[in-house]
C-alpha positions in Angstrom: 80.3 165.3 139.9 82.7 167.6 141.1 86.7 167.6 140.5 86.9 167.3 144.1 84.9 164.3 144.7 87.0 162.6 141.9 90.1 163.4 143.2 88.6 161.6 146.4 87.2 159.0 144.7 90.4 158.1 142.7 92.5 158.3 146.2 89.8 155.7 147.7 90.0 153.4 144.5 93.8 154.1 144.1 94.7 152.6 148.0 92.8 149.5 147.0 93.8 149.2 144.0 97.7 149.1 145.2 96.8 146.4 148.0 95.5 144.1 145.1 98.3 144.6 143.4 100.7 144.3 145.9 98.7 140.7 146.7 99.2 139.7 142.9 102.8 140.7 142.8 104.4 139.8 146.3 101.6 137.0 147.1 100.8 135.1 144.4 103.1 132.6 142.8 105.6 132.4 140.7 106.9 136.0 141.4 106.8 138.6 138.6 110.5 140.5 138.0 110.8 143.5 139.7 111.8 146.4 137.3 115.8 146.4 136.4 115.8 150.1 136.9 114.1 153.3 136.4 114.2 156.5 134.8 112.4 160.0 135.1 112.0 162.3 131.9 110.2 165.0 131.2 107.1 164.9 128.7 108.0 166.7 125.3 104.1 166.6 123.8 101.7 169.0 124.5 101.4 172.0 126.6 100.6 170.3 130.0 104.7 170.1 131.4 105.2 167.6 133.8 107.5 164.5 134.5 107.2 160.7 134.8 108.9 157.0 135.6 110.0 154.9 133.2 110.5 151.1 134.5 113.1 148.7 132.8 112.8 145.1 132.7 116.1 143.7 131.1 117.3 140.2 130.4 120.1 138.7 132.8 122.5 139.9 130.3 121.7 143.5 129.3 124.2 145.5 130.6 122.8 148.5 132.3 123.5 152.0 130.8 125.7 154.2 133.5 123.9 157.6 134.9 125.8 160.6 136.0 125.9 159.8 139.5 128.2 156.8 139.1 131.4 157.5 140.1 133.0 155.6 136.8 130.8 157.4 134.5 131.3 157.6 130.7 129.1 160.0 128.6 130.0 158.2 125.5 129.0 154.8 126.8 126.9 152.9 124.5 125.3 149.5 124.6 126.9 147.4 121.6 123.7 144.9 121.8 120.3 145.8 120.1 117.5 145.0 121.7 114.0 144.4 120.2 111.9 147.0 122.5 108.3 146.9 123.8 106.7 149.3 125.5 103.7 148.8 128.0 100.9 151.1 128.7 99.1 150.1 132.4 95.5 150.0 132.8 93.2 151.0 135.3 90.2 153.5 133.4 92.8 156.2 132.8 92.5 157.2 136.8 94.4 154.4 138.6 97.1 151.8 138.0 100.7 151.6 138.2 103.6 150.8 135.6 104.7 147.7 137.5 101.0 146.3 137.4 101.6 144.2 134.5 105.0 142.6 135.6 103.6 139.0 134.9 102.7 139.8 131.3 106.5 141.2 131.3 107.9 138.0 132.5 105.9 135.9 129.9 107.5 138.2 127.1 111.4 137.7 128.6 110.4 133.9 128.5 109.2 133.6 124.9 111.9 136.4 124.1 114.9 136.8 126.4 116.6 139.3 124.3 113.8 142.1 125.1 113.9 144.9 126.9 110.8 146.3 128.1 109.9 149.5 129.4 106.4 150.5 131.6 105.1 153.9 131.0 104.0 156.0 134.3 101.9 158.0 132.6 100.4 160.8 134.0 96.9 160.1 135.4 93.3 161.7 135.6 91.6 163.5 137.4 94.8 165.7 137.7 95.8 164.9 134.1 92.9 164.3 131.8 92.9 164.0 127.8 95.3 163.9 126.4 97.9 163.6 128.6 98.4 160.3 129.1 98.4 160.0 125.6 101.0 162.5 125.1 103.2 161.3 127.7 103.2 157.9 126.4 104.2 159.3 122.9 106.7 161.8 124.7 108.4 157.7 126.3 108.4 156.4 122.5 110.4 159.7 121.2 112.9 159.4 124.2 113.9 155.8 124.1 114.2 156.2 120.3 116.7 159.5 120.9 118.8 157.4 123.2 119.0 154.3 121.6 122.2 153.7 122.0 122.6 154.4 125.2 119.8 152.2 125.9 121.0 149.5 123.6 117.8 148.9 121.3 116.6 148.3 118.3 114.8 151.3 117.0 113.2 149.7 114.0 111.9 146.7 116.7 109.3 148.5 118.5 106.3 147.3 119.7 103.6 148.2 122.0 101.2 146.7 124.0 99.0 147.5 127.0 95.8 146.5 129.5 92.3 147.8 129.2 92.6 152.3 129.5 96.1 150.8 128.4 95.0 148.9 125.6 92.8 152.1 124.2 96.7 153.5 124.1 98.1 151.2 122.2 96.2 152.3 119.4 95.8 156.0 120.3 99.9 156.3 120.8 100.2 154.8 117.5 98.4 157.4 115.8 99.4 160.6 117.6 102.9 159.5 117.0 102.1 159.1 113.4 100.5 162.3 113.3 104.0 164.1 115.5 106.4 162.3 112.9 105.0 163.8 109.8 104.2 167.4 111.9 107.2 167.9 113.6 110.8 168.0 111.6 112.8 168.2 114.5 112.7 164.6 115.3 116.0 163.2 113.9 115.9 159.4 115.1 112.6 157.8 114.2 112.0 153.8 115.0 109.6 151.3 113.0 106.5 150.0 115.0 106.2 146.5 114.3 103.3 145.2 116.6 100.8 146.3 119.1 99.0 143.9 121.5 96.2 144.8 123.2 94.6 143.3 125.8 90.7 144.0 126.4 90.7 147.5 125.3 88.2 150.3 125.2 87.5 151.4 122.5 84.9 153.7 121.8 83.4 156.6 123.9 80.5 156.9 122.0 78.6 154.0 123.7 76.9 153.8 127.0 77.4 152.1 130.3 74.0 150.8 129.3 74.9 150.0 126.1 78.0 147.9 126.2 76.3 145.8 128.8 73.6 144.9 126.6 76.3 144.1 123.9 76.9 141.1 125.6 74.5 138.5 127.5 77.5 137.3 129.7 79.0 141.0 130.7 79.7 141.6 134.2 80.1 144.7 135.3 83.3 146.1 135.3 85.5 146.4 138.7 84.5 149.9 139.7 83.4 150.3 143.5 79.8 151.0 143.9 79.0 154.8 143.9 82.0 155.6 141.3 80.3 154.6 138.2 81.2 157.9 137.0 84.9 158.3 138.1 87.1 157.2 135.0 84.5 159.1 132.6 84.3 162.1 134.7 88.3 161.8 135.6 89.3 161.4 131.7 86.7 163.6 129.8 87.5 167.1 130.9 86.2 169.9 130.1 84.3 167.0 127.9 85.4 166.9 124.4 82.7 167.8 122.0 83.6 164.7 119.3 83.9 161.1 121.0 84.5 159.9 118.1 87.7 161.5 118.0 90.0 158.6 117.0 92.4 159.8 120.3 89.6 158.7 121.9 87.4 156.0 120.3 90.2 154.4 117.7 87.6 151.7 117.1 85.8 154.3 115.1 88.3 155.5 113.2 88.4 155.5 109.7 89.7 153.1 107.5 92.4 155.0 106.2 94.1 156.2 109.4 93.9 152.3 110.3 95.8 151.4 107.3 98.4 154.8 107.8 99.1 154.7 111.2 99.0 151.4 112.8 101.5 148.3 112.2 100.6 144.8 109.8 100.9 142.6 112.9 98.6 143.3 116.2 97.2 140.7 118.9 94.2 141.9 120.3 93.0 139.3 123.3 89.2 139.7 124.5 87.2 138.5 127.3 84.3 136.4 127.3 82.5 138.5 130.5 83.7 142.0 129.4 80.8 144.6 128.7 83.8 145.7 125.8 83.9 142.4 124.2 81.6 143.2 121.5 83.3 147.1 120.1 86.3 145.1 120.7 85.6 142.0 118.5 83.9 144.9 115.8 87.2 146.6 115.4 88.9 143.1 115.1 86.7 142.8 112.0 87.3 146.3 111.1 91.4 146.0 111.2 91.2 142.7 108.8 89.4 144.3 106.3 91.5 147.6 106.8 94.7 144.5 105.8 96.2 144.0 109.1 97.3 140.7 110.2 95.3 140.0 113.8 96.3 137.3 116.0 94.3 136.5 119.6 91.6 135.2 120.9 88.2 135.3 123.5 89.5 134.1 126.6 86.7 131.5 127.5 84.9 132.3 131.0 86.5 135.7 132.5 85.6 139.1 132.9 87.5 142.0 132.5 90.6 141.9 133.6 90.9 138.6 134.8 94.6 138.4 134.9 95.5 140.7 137.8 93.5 139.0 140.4 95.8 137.6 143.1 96.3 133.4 142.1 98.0 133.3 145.5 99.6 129.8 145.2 97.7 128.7 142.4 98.8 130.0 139.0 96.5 131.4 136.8 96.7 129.2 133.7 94.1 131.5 131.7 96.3 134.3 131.7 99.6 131.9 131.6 97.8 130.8 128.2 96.8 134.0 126.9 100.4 136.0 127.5 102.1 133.2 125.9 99.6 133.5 123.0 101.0 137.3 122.8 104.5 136.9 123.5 105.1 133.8 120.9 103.0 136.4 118.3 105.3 139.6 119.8 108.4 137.6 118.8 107.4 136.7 115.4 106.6 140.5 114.6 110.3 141.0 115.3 111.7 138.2 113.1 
């Protein structure tokens, strides 16, 4: 498939992809928090340059850090409160998706913990940006919000992540490229402590098939790709296509044992789906992160496919997903005690 048919196809799937969203965020009740306020920075990994959002969600009381353009401006302001910090990677097959998509999950986590400040990552996407940098740009939001800390008002040594699907792969993938920067690079002064990550469905490894995965489970429905873009996230992400899928960037469920136990935190929350044709490598690397010593909270969510939770409810709620993000937010604030 050519690079212009998937820069087509991603536009296509991209203006649906916003009106279902837009549904699930402006439609559907209770209404998710918009973001508190953004910020732009530039990515500081790699060698593709290049700049992206950042989305705050704050708690009623965080006080907002000044910018330049306000008129009463004080370089030398600093937040004097610490906040425990997550940060969110969006799903969406590495090709689509948005950093406000998951503003329901965000609103579970203020409930359960109303001292958090989160921040969304607008990563980079493929076709335009394939592997690694979404990756990259994800690590380059982690190495930022740690510099300004205290303009920001967290808690460096409170830092989680979590993330959706493409999102969840980076959970794990972030982890380890940042482990792999901190030890490289020397220039890196302030450096935080990653207490959690909580992934939601996740892809995991490369290495297996459309084929296979759906034959990994008897209840797998397909996932939501529109009919003649099967190929679209692999042919958006993979290029030129790496010659190792089981690069751990890439497939972390096939990493070894060793950069499990070295590069990831005690306490993760991985959350599954019954229907999802990535249930099975999913539940595997469950298995394979116990045994590696981590503590690994979360569950199969009984009856839905993948990505369940950001279908418009409308004025229903969702109690499925209600469940499940309190699951990860109780287990998020206990990572922080």
């Amino acid at each position: 498939m050519s690079r212009t048919t998937l820069h087509i196809q991603a536009g296509i799937f991209r203006f649906f992809q916003v009106i279902g969203s837009y549904c699930d965020r402006y439609l559907s009740t209770p209404l998710p928090p918009p973001p508190s306020f953004t910020r732009r920075i530039n990515s500081a990994v790699g060698s593709t340059p290049g700049s992206f959002d950042l989305l705050f969600y704050a708690p009623p009381s965080y006080q907002k850090p000044k910018t330049k353009s306000d008129s009463d401006s004080n370089s030398n302001q600093h937040s004097e409160t610490k906040h425990p910090l997550l940060i969110d990677f969006h799903g969406g097959g590495y090709t689509i998706g948005r950093a406000c998509d998951d503003a329901r999950w965000f609103a579970a986590v203020l409930e359960h913990n109303p001292d958090c400040l989160i921040v969304s990552v607008d990563y980079r996407l493929a076709p335009s940006y394939p592997f690694p940098v979404g990756i990259e740009d994800c690590v380059s939001a982690v190495l930022y919000l740690w510099e300004n800390a205290e303009e920001f008002g967290i808690d460096v040594d409170k830092t989680s992540f979590s993330g959706f699907s493409s999102g969840g792969n980076f959970t794990f993938t972030v982890a380890m490229k940042l482990c792999e920067l901190l030890k490289e690079r020397r220039d890196i002064v302030r450096k935080g402590t990653l207490r959690s990550l909580i992934s939601f469905y996740p892809a995991l490894d490369w290495t297996i098939s459309k084929e296979q995965r759906k034959a990994s489970n008897v209840n797998s429905k397909p996932l939501p790709v529109p009919p003649g873009m099967g190929g679209l996230y692999e042919g958006s992400y993979l290029h030129p296509r790496p010659d190792d899928l089981r690069n751990p960037l890439l497939s972390p469920g096939l990493a070894s044992g060793e950069i499990l136990r070295e590069t990831l935190p005690h306490h993760l929350v991985i959350i599954t789906c019954w229907a999802d044709p990535l249930l099975a490598e999913a539940e595997t690397f469950r298995e394979r992160l116990k045994v590696a010593g981590k503590r690994v909270e979360g569950y199969t969510v009984p009856g839905v496919e993948h990505g369940w939770d950001k279908w418009p409810s409308w004025r229903r709620r969702n109690q499925k997903r209600d469940e499940a993000y309190e699951v990860a937010a109780l287990s998020l604030g206990e990572s922080w005690a």
